[in-house]
C-alpha positions in Angstrom: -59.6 89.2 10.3 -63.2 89.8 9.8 -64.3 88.2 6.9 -68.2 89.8 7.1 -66.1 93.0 6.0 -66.9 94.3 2.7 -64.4 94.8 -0.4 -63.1 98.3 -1.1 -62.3 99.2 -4.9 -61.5 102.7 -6.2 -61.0 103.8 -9.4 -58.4 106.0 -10.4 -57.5 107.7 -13.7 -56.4 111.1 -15.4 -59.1 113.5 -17.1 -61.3 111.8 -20.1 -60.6 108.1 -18.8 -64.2 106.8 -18.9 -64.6 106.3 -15.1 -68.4 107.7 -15.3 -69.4 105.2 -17.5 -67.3 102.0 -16.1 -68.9 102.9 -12.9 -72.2 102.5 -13.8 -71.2 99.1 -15.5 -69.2 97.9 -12.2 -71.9 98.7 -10.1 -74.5 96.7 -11.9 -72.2 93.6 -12.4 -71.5 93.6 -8.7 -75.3 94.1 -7.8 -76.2 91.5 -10.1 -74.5 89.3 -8.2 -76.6 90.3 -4.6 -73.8 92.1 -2.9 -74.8 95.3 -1.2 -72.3 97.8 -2.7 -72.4 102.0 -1.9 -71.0 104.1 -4.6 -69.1 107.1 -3.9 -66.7 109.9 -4.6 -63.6 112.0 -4.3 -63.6 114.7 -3.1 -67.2 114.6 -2.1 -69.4 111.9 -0.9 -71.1 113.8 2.1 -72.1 117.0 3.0 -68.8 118.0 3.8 -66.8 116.6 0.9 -69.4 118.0 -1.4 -68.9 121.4 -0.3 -64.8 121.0 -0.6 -65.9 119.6 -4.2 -67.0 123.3 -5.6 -64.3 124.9 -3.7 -61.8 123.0 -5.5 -63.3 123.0 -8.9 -64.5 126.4 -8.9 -62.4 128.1 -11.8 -62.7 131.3 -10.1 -60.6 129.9 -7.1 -57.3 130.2 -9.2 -55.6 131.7 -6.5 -56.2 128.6 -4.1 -52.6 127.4 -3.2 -51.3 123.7 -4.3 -51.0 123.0 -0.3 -54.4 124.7 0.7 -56.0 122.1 -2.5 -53.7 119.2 -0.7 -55.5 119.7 2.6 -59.1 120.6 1.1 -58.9 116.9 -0.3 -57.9 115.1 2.5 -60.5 117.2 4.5 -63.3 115.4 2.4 -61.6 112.0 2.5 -61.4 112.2 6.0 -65.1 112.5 6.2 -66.0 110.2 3.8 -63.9 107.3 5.5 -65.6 108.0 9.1 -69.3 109.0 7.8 -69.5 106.3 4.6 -66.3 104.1 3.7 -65.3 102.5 7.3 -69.3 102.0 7.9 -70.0 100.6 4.8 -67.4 98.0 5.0 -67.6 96.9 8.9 -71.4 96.2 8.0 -70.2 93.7 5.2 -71.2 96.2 1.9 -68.6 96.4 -0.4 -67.6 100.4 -1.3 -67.2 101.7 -4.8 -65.3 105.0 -4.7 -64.7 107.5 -8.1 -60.9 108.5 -6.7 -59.4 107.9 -3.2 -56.0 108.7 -1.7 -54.1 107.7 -5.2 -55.6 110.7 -6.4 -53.9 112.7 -4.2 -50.1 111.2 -5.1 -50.9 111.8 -8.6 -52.3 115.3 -9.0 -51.3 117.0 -5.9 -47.7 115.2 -5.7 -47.1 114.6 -9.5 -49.5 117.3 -10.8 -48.7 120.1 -8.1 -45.1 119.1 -6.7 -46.1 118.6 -3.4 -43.7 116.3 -1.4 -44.5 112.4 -1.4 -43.7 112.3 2.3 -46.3 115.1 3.0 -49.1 113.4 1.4 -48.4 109.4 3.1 -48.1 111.4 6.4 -51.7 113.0 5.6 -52.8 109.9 4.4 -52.0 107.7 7.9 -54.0 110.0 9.6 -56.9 111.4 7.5 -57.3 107.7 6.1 -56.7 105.5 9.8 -55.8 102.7 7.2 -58.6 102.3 5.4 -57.5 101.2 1.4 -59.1 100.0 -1.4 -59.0 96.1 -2.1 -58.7 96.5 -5.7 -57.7 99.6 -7.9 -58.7 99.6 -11.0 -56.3 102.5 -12.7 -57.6 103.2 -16.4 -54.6 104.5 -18.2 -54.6 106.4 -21.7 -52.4 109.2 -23.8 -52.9 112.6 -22.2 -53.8 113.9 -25.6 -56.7 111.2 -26.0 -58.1 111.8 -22.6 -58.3 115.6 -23.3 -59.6 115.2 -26.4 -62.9 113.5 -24.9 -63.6 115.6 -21.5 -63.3 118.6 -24.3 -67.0 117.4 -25.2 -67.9 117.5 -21.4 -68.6 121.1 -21.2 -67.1 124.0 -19.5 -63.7 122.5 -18.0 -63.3 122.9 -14.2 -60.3 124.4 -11.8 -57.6 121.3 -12.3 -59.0 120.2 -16.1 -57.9 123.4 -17.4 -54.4 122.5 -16.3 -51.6 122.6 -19.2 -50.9 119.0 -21.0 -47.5 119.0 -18.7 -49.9 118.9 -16.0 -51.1 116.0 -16.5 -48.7 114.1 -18.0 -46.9 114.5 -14.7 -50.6 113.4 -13.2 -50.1 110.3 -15.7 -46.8 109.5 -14.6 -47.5 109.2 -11.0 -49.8 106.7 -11.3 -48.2 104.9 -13.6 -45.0 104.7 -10.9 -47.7 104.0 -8.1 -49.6 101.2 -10.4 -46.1 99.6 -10.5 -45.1 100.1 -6.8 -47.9 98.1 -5.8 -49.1 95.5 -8.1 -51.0 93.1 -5.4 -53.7 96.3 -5.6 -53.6 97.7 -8.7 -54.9 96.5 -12.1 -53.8 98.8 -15.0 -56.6 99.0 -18.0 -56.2 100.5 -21.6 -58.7 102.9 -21.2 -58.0 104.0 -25.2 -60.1 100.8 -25.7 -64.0 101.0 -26.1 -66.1 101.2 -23.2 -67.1 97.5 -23.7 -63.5 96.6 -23.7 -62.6 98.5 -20.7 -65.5 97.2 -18.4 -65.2 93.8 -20.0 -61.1 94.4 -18.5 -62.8 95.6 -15.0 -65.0 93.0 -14.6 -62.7 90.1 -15.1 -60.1 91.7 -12.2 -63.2 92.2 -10.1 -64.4 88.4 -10.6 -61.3 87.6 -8.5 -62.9 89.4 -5.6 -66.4 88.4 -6.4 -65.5 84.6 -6.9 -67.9 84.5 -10.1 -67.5 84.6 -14.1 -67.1 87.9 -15.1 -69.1 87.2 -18.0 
């Protein structure tokens, strides 16, 4: 084991969770603490992944098929592990990533009905291995998490899915969360923001080896 290698933590949640603003919290409580950390996302990240991005979130791509969407995103994670992720880490930064390859069992498998086995196939290869650390999942009633992206603006492709939607999103993380405890740390995101990166920052303390306060 190399133990120069950086820490990889993702971020997961359904729509309204309050990633955007725990991320800006996480990242200056780990570079506070003089660790070199590059923040990222899904899908997006590079060049590539950024151009996937408005394909898939275009709402006048309604037509795109739930297996053409299922490729699309593993397109820009496969980029993002060679070009950023994998590089970031093997030079000892630590990676902060809005969504990763959980995203893809929860909205494309739960969400779109796409077989489990397809996607872990997809991920072995687009991936080459490469998983988050720590996973922080920020969990919250469908109907609450609606309820604030409906302030965001115009809604995108996927956010104007139907509540069943994303309760099915919900669901799959939920079963993922519990499949693998060891990396994932479940947060009431229903909480206030304070609360929730408070939550974070005492999971990520474990990795950092520091108070979380």
């Amino acid at each position: 084991m190399n133990e120069a290698r950086g820490k990889f933590i993702s971020l997961e949640g359904g729509e309204g969770a309050g990633k955007s603003t725990l991320l800006a919290g996480l990242r200056e409580y780990i570079e506070q603490r003089g660790i070199a950390l590059v923040q990222t996302r899904e899908p997006g990240g590079t060049a590539v992944g950024e151009a996937v991005r408005a394909i898939v979130l275009d709402p006048a791509q309604h037509g795109l098929a739930a297996e053409t969407e299922l490729l699309l995103m593993f397109a820009s994670r496969a980029q993002l592990v060679r070009e950023l992720i994998e590089p970031a880490l093997s030079a000892g930064q630590w990676v902060l990533c809005d969504r990763y390859a959980d995203a893809s069992y929860a909205y494309q498998g739960g969400g779109r009905g796409q077989p489990i086995a397809r996607i872990a196939e997809l991920e072995r290869w687009a991936c080459a291995g490469v998983k988050p650390d720590l996973t922080l999942l920020l969990d919250l009633p469908v109907a609450t998490g609606r309820a604030r992206a409906a302030g965001r603006g115009d809604a995108d492709r996927i956010e104007v899915e139907a509540d069943a939607f994303f309760e099915r999103v919900r669901t799959s993380y939920r079963e993922r969360a519990a499949a693998e405890p060891d990396r994932f740390r479940v947060i009431d995101a229903s909480q206030s923001p304070a609360a929730v990166l408070q939550a974070a920052m005492r999971e990520l303390a474990v990795l950092v080896g520091a108070s979380p306060a």
